[in-house]
C-alpha positions as CSV (number, residue, x, y, z in Angstrom):
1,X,2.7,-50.0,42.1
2,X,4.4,-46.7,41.3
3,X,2.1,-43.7,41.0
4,X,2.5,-40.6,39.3
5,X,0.6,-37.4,41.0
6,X,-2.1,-35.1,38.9
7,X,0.2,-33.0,37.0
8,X,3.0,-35.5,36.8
9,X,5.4,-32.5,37.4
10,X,6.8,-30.3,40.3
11,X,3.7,-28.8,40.8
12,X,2.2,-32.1,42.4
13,X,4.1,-30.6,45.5
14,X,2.2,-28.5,47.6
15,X,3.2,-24.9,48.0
16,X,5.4,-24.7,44.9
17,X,5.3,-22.4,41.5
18,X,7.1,-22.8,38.7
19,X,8.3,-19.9,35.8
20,X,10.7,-20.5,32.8
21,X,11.6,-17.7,30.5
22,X,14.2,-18.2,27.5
23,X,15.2,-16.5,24.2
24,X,15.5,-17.8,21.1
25,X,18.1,-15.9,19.7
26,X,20.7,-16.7,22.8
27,X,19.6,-20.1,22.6
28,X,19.4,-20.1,26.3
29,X,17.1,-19.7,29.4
30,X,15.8,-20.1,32.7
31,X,13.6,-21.8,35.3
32,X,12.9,-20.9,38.6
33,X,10.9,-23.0,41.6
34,X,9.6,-20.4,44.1
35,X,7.8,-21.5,47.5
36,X,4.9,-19.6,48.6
37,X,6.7,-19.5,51.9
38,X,10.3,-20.6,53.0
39,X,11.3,-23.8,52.3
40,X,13.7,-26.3,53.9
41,X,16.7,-26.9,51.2
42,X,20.1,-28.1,50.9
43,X,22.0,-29.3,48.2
44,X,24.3,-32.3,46.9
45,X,27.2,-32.1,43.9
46,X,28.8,-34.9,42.5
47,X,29.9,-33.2,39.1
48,X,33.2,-32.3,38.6
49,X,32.7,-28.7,37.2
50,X,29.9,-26.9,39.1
51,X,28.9,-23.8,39.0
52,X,26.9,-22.3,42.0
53,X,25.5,-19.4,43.7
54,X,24.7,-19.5,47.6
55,X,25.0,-23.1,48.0
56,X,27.1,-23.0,51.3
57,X,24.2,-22.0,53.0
58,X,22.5,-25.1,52.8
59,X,24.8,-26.8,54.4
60,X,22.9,-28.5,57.3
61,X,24.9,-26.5,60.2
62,X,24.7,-23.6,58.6
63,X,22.0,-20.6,60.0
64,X,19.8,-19.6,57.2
65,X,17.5,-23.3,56.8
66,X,15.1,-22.1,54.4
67,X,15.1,-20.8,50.8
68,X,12.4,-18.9,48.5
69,X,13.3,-19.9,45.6
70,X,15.7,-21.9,43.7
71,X,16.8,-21.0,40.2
72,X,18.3,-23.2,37.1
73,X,19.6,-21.1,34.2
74,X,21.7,-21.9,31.2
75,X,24.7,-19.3,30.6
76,X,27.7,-21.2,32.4
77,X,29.0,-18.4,35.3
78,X,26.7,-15.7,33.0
79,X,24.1,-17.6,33.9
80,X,24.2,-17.2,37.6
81,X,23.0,-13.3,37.4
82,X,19.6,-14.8,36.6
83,X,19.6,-15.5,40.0
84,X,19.4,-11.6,41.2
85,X,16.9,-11.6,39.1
86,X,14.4,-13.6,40.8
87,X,16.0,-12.0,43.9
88,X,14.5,-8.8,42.4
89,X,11.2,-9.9,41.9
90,X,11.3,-11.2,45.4
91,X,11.9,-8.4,47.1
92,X,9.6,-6.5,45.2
93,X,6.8,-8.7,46.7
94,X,8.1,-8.3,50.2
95,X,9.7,-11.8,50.4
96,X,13.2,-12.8,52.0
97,X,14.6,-13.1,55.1
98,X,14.8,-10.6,57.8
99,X,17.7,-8.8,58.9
100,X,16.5,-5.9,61.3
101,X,14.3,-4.0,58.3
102,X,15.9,-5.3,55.7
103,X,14.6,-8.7,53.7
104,X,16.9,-10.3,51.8
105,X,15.7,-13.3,49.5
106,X,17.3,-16.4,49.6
107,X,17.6,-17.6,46.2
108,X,20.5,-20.1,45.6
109,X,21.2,-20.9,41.6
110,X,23.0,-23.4,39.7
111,X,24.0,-23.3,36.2
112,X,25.1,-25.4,33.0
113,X,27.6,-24.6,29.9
114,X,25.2,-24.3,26.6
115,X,27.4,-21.5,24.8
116,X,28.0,-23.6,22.4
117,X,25.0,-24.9,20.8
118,X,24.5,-22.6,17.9
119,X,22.6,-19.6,19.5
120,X,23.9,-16.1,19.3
121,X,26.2,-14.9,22.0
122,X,27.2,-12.0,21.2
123,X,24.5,-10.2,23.9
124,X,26.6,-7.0,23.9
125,X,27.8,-5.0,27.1
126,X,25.8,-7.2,29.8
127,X,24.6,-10.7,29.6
128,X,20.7,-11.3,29.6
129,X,20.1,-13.7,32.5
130,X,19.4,-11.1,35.4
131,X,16.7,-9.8,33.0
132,X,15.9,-13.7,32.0
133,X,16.0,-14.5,35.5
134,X,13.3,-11.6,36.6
135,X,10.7,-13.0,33.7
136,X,11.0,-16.6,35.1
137,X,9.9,-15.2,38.4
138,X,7.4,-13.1,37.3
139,X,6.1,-16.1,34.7
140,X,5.7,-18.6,37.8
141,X,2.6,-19.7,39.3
142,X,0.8,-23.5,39.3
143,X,-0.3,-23.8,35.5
144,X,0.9,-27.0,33.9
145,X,4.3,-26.2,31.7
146,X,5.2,-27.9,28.9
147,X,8.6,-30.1,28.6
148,X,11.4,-30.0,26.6
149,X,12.7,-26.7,25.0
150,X,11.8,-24.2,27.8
151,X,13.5,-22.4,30.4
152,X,17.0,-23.9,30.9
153,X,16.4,-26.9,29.4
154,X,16.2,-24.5,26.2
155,X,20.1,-24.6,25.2
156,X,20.5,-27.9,26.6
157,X,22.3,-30.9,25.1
158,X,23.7,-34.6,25.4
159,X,26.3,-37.1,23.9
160,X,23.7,-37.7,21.2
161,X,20.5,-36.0,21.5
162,X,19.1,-32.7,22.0
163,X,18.4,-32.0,25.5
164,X,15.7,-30.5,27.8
165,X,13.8,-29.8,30.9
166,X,11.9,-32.2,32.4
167,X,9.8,-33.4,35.1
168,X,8.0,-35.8,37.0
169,X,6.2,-36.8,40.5
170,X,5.8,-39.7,42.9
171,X,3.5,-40.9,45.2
172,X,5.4,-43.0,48.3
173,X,3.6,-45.3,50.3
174,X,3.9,-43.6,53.1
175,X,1.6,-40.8,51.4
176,X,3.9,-38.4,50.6
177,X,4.9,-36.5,47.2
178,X,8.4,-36.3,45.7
179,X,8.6,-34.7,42.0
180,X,11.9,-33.2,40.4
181,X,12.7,-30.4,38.0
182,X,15.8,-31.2,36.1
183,X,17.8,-29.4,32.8
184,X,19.6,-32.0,30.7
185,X,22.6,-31.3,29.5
186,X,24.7,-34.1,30.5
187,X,28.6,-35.4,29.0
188,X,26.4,-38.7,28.3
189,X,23.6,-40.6,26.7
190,X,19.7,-40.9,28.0
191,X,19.3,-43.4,25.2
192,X,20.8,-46.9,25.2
193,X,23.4,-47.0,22.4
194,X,22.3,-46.2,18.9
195,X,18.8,-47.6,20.0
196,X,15.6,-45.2,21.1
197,X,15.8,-46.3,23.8
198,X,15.6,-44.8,27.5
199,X,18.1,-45.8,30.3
200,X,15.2,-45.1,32.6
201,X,12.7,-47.0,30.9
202,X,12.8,-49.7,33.8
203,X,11.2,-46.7,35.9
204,X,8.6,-45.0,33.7
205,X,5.0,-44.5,34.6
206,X,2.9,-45.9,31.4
207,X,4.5,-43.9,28.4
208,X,5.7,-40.5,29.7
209,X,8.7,-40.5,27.7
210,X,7.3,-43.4,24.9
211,X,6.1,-46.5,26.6
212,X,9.1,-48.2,24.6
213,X,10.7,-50.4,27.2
214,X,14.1,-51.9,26.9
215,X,15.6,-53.3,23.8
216,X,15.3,-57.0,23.0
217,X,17.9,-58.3,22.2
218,X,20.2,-56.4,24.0
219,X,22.0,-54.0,21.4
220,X,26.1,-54.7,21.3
221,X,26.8,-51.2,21.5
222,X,25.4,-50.6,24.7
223,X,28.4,-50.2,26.0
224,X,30.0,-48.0,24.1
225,X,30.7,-45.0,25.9
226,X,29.8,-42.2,24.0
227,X,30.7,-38.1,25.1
228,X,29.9,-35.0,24.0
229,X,32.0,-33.7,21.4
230,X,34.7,-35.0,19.5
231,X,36.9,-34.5,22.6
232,X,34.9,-33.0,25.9
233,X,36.4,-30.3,27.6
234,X,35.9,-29.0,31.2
235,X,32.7,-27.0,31.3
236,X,30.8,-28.0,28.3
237,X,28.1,-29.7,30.3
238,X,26.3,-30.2,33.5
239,X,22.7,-31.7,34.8
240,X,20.9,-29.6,37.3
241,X,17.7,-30.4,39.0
242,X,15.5,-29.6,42.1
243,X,14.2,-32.9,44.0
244,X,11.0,-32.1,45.9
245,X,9.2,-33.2,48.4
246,X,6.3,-32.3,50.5
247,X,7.3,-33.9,53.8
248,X,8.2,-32.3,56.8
249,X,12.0,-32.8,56.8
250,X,15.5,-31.5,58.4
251,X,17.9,-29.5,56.4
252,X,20.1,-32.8,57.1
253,X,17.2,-34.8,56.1
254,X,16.8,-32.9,52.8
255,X,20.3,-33.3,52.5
256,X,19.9,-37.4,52.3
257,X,17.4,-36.8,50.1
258,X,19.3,-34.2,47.4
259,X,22.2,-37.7,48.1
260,X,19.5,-40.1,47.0
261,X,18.0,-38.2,44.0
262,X,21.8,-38.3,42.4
263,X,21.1,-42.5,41.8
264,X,18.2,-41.3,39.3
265,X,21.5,-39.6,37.3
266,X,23.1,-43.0,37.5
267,X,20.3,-44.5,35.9
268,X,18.9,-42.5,33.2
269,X,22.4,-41.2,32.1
270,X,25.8,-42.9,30.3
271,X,27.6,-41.8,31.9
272,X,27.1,-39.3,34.8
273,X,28.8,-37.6,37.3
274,X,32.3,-36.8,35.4
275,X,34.9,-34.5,35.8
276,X,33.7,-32.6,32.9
277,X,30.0,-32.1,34.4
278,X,28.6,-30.7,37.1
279,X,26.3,-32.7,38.4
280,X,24.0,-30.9,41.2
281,X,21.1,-31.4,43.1
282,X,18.9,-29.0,45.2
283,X,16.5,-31.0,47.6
284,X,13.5,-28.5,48.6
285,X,10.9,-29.9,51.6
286,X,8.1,-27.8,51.7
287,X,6.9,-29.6,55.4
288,X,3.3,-29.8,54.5
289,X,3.0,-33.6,55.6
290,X,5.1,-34.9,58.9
291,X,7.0,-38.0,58.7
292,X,5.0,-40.8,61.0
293,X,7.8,-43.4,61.2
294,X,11.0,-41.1,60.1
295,X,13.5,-43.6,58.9
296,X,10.9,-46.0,57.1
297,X,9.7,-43.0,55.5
298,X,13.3,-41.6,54.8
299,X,14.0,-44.7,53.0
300,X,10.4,-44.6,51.3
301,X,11.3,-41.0,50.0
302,X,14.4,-41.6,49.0
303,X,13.9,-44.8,46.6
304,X,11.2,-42.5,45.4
305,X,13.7,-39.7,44.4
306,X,16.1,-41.6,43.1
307,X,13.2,-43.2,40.2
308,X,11.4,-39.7,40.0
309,X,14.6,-37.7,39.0
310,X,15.5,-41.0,36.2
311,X,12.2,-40.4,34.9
312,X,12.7,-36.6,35.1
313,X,15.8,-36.9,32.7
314,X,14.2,-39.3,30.0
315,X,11.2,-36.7,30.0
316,X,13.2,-33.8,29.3
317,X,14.9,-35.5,26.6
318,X,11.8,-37.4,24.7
319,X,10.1,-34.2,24.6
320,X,12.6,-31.5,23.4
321,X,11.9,-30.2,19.7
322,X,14.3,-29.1,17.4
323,X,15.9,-24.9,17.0
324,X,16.7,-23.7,13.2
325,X,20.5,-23.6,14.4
326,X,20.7,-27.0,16.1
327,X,24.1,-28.9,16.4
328,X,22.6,-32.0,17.3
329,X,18.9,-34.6,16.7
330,X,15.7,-34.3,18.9
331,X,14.6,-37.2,20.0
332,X,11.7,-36.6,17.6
333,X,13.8,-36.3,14.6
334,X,15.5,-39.6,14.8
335,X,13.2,-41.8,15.2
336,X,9.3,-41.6,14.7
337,X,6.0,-43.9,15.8
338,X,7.0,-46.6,13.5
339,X,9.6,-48.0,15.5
340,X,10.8,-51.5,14.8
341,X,12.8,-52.4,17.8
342,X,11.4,-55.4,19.6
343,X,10.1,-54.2,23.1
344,X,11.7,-56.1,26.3
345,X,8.5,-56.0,29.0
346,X,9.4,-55.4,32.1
């Protein structure tokens, strides 16, 4: 039986913080997942319009294995000066690593396209998110965070739906934790056709995003295909997330895992992956628990990141509330508890 950890969140991994600053205005923000020491990350993208900052690093033969942090901001390429921020912060605490007396903190960043969702833009002679990107940091430490409209989930959107940041965790059987941090701001749908409901819901813990279930009978518009925008255009989208995990892994390991986590995209989103998102993950192993049997638990972590990330995205989604300049629904605002929708049990 699936298990959720304490704070059904990030935070369920050991030796992680999380901050999220935004503005209300902009219609845009930031979240940022710092490790109280360097972490084992690497990285996996399987959109087709990404936009990154020190993501050839991770690469498994590359020299530098561990990170301090790991930023998601809203902003498209604006965005990724957020990630100087944190560095900022960072090095103001003594953190990063060590180049004769220098310390530089590694702090790789991905971004997603919400400059057109109603906020104002117009943010004058420099863009906000270096500034955005120091708050996060200096907001993080291990206090429960709310879901939805915060940090870069704030500008986020979907086909249908007002987007959002969302999390979950996962207990595997081999004892170890896997949670993910993910902003939702996909091309596609979380919900199945012009029902309430989730994509995910074959994965969901009790009722984290809803307890709804399936839809019985299957709706005829399932599968209709529907996009963001009238016509989507390159750039206007993108899912980002952290997967998680306290186990002891490689950076090729983590690798696997970031590969894995991208199925939980598959599932909760229709569709995912396009040529007009860009679709990334960040696996971050923070080696508190060794692996006993490596391959069983490498398949035992994976299966696990794959249904925590699905969960993840339906989260982010159920719980985002609505802006005073919003282009599209919440969630919320279409439909309410008195939903009439025969449930499917699962």
């Amino acid at each position: 039986m699936r298990r959720a950890g304490p704070t059904n969140s990030i935070l369920d991994v050991a030796g992680l913080t999380v901050g999220h600053a935004h503005d209300r205005r902009l219609g845009s923000g930031v979240s940022v997942v710092i490790a109280d020491r360097p972490s084992i990350a690497a990285v996996h993208v399987m959109g087709g319009a990404p936009g990154t900052r020190d993501t050839d690093l991770l690469a498994p033969e590359e020299t530098v294995e561990r990170v301090d942090a790991l930023v998601l901001s809203g902003g498209s390429a604006f965005g990724l000066d957020a990630a100087g921020g944190v560095q900022a912060w960072l090095r103001n605490q003594g953190r990063g690593f060590a180049v004769g007396d220098v310390h530089v903190p590694i702090v790789p960043a991905a971004i997603l396209f919400d400059l057109g969702n109603g906020g104002d833009k117009n943010w004058g002679r420099f863009p906000p998110y270096r500034d955005l990107g120091w708050a996060a940091a200096a907001d993080a430490d291990d206090s429960p965070f709310p879901l939805g409209t915060i940090g870069a989930g704030y500008g986020c959107t979907t086909a249908d739906l007002i987007g959002g940041l969302g999390s979950a965790s996962q207990l595997t059987p081999s004892g170890h934790t896997v949670a993910a941090l993910v902003a939702v701001n996909a091309v596609g749908s979380a919900v199945i056709g012009d029902t309430d409901r989730f994509w995910a819901a074959p994965h969901e813990i009790g009722d984290e995003f809803g307890g709804l279930g399936l839809p019985s009978p299957w709706p005829r518009e399932a599968d209709t295909v529907k996009l963001k925008g009238a016509v989507a255009t390159t750039g206007t989208s993108t899912t980002i997330a952290v997967i998680a995990t306290d186990a002891a892994l490689t950076k090729a390991q983590a690798k696997r895992l970031a590969i894995q986590a991208h199925d939980g995209f598959a599932r909760a989103l229709w569709p995912s992956h396009t040529p007009l998102d860009g679709d990334l993950v960040f696996a971050l192993a923070t080696e508190r628990r060794p692996l006993d049997e490596p391959l069983a638990d490498m398949v035992g972590l994976g299966i696990a990141a794959a249904e925590v990330m699905a969960r993840a995205i339906a989260r982010g989604v159920h719980a985002a509330r609505p802006k005073p300049y919003d282009t599209l629904p919440t969630w919320e605002d279409v439909w309410d508890d008195d939903d009439v929708i025969p449930r499917l049990v699962l």
